[in-house]
N, C-alpha and C positions, 0 to 999 in steps of 0.2 A: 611758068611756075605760078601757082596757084596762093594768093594774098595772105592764107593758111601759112604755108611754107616760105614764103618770104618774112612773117612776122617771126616766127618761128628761130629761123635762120637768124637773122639780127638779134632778137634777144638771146640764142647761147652763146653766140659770138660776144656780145656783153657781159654776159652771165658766169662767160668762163674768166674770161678778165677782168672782171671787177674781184668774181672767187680767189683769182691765181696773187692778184693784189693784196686785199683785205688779209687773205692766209698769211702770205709773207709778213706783216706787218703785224700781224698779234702775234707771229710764232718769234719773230726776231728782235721786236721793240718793245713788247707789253710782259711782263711779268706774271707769268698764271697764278704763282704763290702769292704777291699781292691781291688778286683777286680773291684766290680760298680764302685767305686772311681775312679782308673786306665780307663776305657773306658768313662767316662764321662769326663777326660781328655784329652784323645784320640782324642774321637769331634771333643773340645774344638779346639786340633792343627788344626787338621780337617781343621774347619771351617776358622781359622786363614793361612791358606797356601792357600785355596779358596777366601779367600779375597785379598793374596796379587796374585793369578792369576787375579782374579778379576779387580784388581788397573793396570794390563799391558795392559789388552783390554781398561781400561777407559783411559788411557796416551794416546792410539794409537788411541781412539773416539776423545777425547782433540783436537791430531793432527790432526787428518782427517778434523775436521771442523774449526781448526784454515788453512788450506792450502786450505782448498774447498772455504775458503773466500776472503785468498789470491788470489786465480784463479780467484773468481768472480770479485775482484777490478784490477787486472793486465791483465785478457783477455784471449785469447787464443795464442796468443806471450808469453807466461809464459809455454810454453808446453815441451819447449823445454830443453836445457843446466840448467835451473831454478832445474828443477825435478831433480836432477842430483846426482852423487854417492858422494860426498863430503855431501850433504844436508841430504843424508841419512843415511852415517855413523855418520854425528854428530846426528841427533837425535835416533841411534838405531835400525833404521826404517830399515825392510830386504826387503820387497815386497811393489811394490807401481804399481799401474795399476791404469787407467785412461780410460773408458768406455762410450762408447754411449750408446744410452737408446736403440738402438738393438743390443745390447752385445758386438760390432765392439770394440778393442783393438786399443786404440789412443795412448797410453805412456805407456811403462810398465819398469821395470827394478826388477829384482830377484837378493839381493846379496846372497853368500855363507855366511853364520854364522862366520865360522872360518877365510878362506882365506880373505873373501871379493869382491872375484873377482866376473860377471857376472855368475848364470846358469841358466839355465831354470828347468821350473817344469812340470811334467806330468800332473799334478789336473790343471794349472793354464795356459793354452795354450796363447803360444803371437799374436797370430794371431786373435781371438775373443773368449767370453766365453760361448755367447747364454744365451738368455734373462730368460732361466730356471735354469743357473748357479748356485751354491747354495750359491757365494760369491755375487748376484744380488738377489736372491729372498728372499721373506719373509721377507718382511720390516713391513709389516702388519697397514701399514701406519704413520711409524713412519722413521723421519729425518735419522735413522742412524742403523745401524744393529753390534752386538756384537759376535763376533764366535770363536771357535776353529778347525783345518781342519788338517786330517792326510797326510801329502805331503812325497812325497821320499826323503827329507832332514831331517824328525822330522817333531814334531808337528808345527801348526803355529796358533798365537793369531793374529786373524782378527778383524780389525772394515770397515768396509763400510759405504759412509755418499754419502745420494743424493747430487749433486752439482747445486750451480744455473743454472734455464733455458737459461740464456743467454749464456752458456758454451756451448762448443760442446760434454761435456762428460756428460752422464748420472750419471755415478758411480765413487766415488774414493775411491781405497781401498789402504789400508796399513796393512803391518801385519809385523811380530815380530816372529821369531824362538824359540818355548822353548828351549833352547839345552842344556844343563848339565850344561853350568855353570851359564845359566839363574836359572835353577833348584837349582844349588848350592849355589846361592846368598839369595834364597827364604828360603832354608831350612836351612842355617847358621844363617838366620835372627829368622827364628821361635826354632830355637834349633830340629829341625826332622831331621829324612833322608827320602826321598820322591824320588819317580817315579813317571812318568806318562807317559803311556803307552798307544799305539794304534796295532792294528791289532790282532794276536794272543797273550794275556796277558800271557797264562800259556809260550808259544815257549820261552818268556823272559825274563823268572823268576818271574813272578807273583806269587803271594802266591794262592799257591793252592786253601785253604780253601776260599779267595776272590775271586776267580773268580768264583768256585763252588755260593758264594753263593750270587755273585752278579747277576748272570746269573736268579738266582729265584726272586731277588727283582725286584723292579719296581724304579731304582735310588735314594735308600734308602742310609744310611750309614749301611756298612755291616764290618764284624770285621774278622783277619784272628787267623794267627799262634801266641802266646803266649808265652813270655821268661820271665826267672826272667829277662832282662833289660829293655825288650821292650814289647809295643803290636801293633801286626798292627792292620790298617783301611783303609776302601777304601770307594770309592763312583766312582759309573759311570758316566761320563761328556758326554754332546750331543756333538755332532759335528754339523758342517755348515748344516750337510743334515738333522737335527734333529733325529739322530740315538746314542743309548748310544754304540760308539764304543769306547772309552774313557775311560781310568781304572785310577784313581787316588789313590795310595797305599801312606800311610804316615806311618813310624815307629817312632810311638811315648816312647821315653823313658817313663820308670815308675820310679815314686818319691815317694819311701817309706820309712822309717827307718830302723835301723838294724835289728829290730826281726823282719820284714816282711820278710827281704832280708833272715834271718835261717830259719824261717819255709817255703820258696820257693824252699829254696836251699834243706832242708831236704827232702821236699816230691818228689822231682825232681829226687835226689839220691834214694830213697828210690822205687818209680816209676821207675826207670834205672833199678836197683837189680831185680825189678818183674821181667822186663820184660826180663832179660837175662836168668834169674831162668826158667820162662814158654820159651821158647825160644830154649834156651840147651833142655828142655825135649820134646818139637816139632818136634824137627829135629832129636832127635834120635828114637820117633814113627814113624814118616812119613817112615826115610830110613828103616825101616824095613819093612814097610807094604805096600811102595811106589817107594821111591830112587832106593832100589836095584832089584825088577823085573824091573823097566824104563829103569836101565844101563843093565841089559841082552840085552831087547828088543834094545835098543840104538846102541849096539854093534854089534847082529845081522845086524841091519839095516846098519851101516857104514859099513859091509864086501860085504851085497849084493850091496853096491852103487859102491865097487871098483869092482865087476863085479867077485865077486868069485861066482861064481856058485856050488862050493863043496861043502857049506858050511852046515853044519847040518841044519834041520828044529829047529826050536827054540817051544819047548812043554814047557811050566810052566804049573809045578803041580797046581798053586790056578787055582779055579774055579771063580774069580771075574773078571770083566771088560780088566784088563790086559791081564790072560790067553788067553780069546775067541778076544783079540785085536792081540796075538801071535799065535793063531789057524788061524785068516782070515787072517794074513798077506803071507800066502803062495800064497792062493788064489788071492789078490790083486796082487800079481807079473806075476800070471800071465796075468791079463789084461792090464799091464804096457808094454808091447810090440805090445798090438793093440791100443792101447790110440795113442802111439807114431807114428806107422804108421798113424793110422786120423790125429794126428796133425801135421806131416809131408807134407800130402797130401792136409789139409784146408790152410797151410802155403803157399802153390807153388799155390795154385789156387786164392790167393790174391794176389800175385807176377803177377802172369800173369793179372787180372784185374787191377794189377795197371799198367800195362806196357801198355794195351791197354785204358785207360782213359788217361796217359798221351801222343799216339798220334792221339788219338781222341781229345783233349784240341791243339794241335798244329796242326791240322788240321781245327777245327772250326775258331781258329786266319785267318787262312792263308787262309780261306772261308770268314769270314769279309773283310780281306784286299781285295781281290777281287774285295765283291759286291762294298764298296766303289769304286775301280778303277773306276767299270765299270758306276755305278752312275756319277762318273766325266765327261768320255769320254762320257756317254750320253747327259751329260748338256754342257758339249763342240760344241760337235756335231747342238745341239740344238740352241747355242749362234753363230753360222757361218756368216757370213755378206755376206749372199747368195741373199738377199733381196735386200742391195744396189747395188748388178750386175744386178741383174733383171731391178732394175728401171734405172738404166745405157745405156740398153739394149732396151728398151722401148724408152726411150728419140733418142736415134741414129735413132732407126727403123721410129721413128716418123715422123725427120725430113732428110729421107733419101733422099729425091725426091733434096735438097739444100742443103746437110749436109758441105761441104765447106763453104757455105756462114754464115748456122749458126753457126759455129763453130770459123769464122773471127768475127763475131760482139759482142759487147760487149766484150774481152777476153773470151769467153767462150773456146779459146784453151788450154791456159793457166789453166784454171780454172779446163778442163777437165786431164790436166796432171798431175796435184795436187792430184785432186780426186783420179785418179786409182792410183796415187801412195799410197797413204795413204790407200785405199781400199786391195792392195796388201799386203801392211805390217801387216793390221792386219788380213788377211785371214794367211800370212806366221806366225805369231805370234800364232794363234788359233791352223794350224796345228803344230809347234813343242809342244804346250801343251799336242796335242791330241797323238801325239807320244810317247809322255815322259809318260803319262797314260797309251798307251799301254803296254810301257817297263815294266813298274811296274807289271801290268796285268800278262804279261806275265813270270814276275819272283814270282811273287804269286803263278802263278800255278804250275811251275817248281820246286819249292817249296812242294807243296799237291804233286806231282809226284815222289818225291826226299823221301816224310815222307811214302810214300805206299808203297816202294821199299823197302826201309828199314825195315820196319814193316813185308813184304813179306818174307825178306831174314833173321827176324830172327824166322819166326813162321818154324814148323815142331815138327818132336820128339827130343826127348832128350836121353842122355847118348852116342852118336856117335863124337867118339873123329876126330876133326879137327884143320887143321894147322890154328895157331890166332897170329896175331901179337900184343899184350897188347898196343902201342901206339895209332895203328891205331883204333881198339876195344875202348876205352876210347875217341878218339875223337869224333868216329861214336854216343856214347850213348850223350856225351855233344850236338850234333846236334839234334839229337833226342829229347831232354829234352828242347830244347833253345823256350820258347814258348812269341811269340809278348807281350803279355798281364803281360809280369814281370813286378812288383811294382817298383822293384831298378834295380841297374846296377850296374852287376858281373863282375870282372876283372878276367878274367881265365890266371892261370900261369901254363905255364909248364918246370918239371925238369927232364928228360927223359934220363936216361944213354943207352948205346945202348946194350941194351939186343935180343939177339935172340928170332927168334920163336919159341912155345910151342904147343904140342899137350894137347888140355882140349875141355869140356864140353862148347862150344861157346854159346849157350842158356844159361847155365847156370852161364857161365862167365856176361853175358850182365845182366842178372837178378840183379847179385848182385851189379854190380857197376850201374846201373841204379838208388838201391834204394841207394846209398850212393853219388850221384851227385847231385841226388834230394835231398835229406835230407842237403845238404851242401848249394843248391843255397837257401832252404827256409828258414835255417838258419843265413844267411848273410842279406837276404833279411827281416826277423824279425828283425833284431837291428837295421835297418834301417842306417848304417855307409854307410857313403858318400864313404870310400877307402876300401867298402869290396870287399873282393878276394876270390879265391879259386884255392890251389896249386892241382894239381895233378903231383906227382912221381912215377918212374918206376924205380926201383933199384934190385942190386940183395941183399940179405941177404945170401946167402949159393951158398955151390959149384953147389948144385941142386933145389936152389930155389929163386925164386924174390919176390918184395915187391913190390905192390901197394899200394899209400900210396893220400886220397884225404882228404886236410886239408883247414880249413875253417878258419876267424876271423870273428864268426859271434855268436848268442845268448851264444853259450857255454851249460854246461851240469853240471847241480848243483851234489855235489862229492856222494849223496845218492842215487843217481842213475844210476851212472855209471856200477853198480852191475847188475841192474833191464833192461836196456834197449835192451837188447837180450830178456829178458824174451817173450813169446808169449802173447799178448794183452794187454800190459804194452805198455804206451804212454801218452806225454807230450801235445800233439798238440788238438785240441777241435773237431777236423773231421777227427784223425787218429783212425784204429784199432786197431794199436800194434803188426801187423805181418808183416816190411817187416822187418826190422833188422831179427827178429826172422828167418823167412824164409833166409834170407841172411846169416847168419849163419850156418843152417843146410845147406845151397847150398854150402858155401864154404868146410865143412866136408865132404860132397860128392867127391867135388874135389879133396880132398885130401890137405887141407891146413885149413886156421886158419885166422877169423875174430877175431877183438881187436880193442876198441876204447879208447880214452883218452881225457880228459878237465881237463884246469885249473881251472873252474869256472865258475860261470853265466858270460857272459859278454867277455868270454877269446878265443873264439872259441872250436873248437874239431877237432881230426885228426882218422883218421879210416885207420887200415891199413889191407888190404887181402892182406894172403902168402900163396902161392901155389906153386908143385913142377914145375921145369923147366923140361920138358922132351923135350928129342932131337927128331928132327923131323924127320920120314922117307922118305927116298925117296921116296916110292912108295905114298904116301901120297898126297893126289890131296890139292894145296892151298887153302884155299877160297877167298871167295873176302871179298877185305876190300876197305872200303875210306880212301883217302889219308889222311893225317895229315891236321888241321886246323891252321892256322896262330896263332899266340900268341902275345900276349894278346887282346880274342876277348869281346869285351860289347856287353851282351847280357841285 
């Protein structure tokens, strides 16, 4: 019999007895009218923690149109210090924005729940919202709109109320933080303990069986897990975009008597005892027919991972699933050495097209600045006050046969010294424009000339050990990577002990800190921090070995993945493959040393450190060229 059908076989044989069990014991000991009873209570709270979320959006409707009227009878001189954070702590008020009818942000202010202080919110931008906003749309022609909106602080209970036309603001909203101890004033009131929940419900402790079986209703009341004290319930809430992202979980006590509370308790114990009884006798089928060929194969498999190749073939006698899973596994090992070579090989040839996209990307910048230059200097050229020489020129020729005499009458001498002065100055003005256009021009291209050269001197083969200087090396790839068109502006630090030269792998060296300079500046430049940086270190670790060390304060690296981001096509970013770490890693193995990366956290940065050995340099050993060091601290 085949592992399939023996698994098979034990669990209905369980399956039926444990059913045949549990049935007897709700149909004989549990009362089902106490249960109706219990979730018809359930609702009941339900409904009653829905009414009083209900009562916080109507308070915060209240105020919207009690302050929208105020504005209308006090003007637009009320926009100011009026709106203000004293006004909103006393009435509770968290979020208050003030809107043009084309979404334009006139007033706004965001407090924190807890602190109180100013913050901003992602969902709710201060600069404008756009007329398709979801805290603007869908009034459906009605004075005032009632919401709930999942923001980065917590939930938040919205009201928006059109404002009079004589305002400059189309919209004013107010809104209101659920935050736990909004929640906990709610649920001390109705005697529950309640959540409410946005994003992933199950990631937050959601009750399982709710979300399962809210996901099949259509914003029904749906019921969870079951205790002798409690039962939950839930129901999905829209949110502002009319989407039921919204989980609302109530545990409602149950109010029964004491013999409800014995025979709950009985069959509960009694239900416990089955399920330990079938339970104990599972596990001691399984490990016989299951457990223990898996720990052979298990064991096998951890000796060939530490690379024992002596190791016997691993043959089990059964003829099911496992055996013919321990007969191919010899065979799979050996394809596990041509895998590795392809994906060694598809690893380095994504290194190389990333290294040539990015100075093909710093090339195309440095082709824009250019054409603009050259754009200028044409329309320079083109603006010249060539025309009033001409007619200058004309005028003299004209009256040349008398030009003394005309040039006596009227002050036209006068007149004409003014002229050509003022004609000079702005011919002298036009050309140092046209010059200072040049300059630019000319360091633009000096620049494409500077990125060929480079890109020149690092193509060739690979594995031909050369003299590298790691300072110099690390500045040359920051030049190389520095591209016009960055969103933010990188503060590079350097900490540079004065370590000697090394014979390594110079293509190979450039590969890998290439992708780790890039990964740092897109980093820094994702968080969007006004003081972000990027340290690069040069230290030694060992008698024979140094550290490079390129550390970032920028997005950071959530702790579940610090495991996974060497892995080969494993990637965070929405246009990444997931091979250049990969490839970075097996380059530095190559070399003879060891990639390692570390984060505190989203939000905390990342430090990436290659250690490679120090080897002494031969004299006979020709240097290479390197570029000089770059100044510190450069904004790029």
């Amino acid at each position: 019999m085949s592992i399939r059908w023996k698994i098979i076989a034990v669990l209905g044989v369980v399956t039926i007895l444990y059913a045949g069990i549990d049935h007897l014991s709700l149909r004989f000991l549990f009362a089902k009218q106490s249960e109706h009873i219990g979730r018809e209570r359930a609702e009941e709270d339900l409904q009653q923690v829905l009414s009083s979320l209900e009562g916080e959006k109507q308070e915060l409707a209240e105020l919207a149109a009690a302050w929208a009227d105020w504005l209308a009878s006090a003007g637009s001189d009320a926009l100011g210090d009026s709106l203000g954070t004293q006004l909103m702590v006393g009435c509770n008020v968290h979020v208050l924005y003030l809107c043009a009818a084309d979404g334009r942000v006139l007033h706004h202010r965001v407090l924190d729940p807890e602190t109180g202080s100013e913050i901003q919110l992602r969902q709710l931008p201060g600069h404008a919202l756009g007329v398709n906003h979801p805290a603007l749309a869908w009034f459906d022609g009605q004075p005032e709109r009632r919401s709930l909106a999942a923001t980065d602080k917590g939930i938040l209970a919205l009201a928006s109320r059109r404002t009079a036309e004589e305002l400059p603001g189309g919209t004013l909203i107010l809104g209101r933080f659920l935050d736990s101890a909004c929640l906990a004033r709610v649920a001390e009131r109705q005697g529950v303990r309640l959540e409410l929940l946005a994003g992933d419900w199950a990631a937050q402790g959601a009750d399982p069986a709710i979300v399962e079986a809210s996901a099949r209703s259509e914003g029904g009341v749906v019921f969870g897990a079951a205790t002798a004290e409690a039962l939950s319930v839930g129901r999905t809430l829209v949110d502002w975009e009319g989407r039921d992202t919204l989980l609302l979980e109530v545990e409602s006590p149950r109010r029964s008597d004491s013999r409800d509370a014995k025979f709950k308790g009985y069959v509960l114990l009694s239900s416990l005892a089955t399920a330990l009884i079938l339970t104990f006798v599972l596990m001691r089928l399984l490990e016989r027919v299951v457990v223990r060929p898996l720990g052979l194969l298990t064991h096998h498999t951890v000796e060939v991972g530490k690379g024992n190749s002596a190791v016997a073939p691993l043959d089990l006698a059964s003829q099911d699933e496992l055996g013919t899973l321990a007969r191919e596994f010899g065979r799979m090992l050996e394809r596990l050495e041509v895998l590795r070579r392809e994906a060694s090989n598809a690893s380095r040839q994504a290194g190389m097209s990333e290294v040539a996209t990015c100075v093909l990307h710093n090339v195309g910048n440095a082709l824009n600045s250019a054409t603009v230059a050259a754009g200028l200097v044409r329309s320079g050229a083109q603006a010249l006050a060539v025309d009033d020489l001409v007619q200058l020129a004309e005028v003299l020729e004209h009256e040349a046969h008398d030009l003394p005499g005309f040039l006596a009458s009227e002050g036209r001498d006068r007149k004409l010294v003014a002229f050509a002065r003022e004609l000079g100055d702005g011919l002298s003005s036009q050309r140092r424009g046209l010059l200072m256009e040049l300059s630019r021009l000319d360091e633009t291209i000096q620049r494409i000339v500077l990125l060929i050269t480079t890109q020149q001197s690092l193509a060739g083969g690979r594995g031909f050990p050369e003299r590298v200087s790691l300072a110099a090396q690390l500045d040359e790839v920051v030049e190389l990577t520095r591209s016009a068109a960055s969103s933010g502006v990188v503060e590079w630090r350097r900490e540079y002990e004065d370590v000697p030269e090394t014979v390594t792998d110079r293509h190979r060296l450039v590969e890998i800190l290439l992708v780790l300079i890039r990964n740092a500046r897109q980093a820094v430049e994702e968080s969007g921090r006004a003081d972000g940086s990027v340290t690069l270190r040069i230290r030694r670790s060992g008698e024979r070995r140094v550290c490079v060390e390129v550390e970032d304060n920028g997005a950071g690296i959530a702790p579940e993945n610090l495991t996974r981001i060497f892995a080969g096509g494993f990637t965070t970013k929405k246009t990444g493959l997931g091979y250049s770490l990969h490839h970075a890693c097996n380059a530095a193995t190559e070399l003879g040393g060891t990639l390692s990366g570390e984060s505190a956290g989203p939000g905390a940065g990342a430090c990436f450190r290659l250690e490679v050995p120090l080897v002494q340099v031969p004299t006979a050993l020709r240097p290479a060229s390197a570029r000089a060091s770059m100044e510190s601290p450069v904004p790029v």
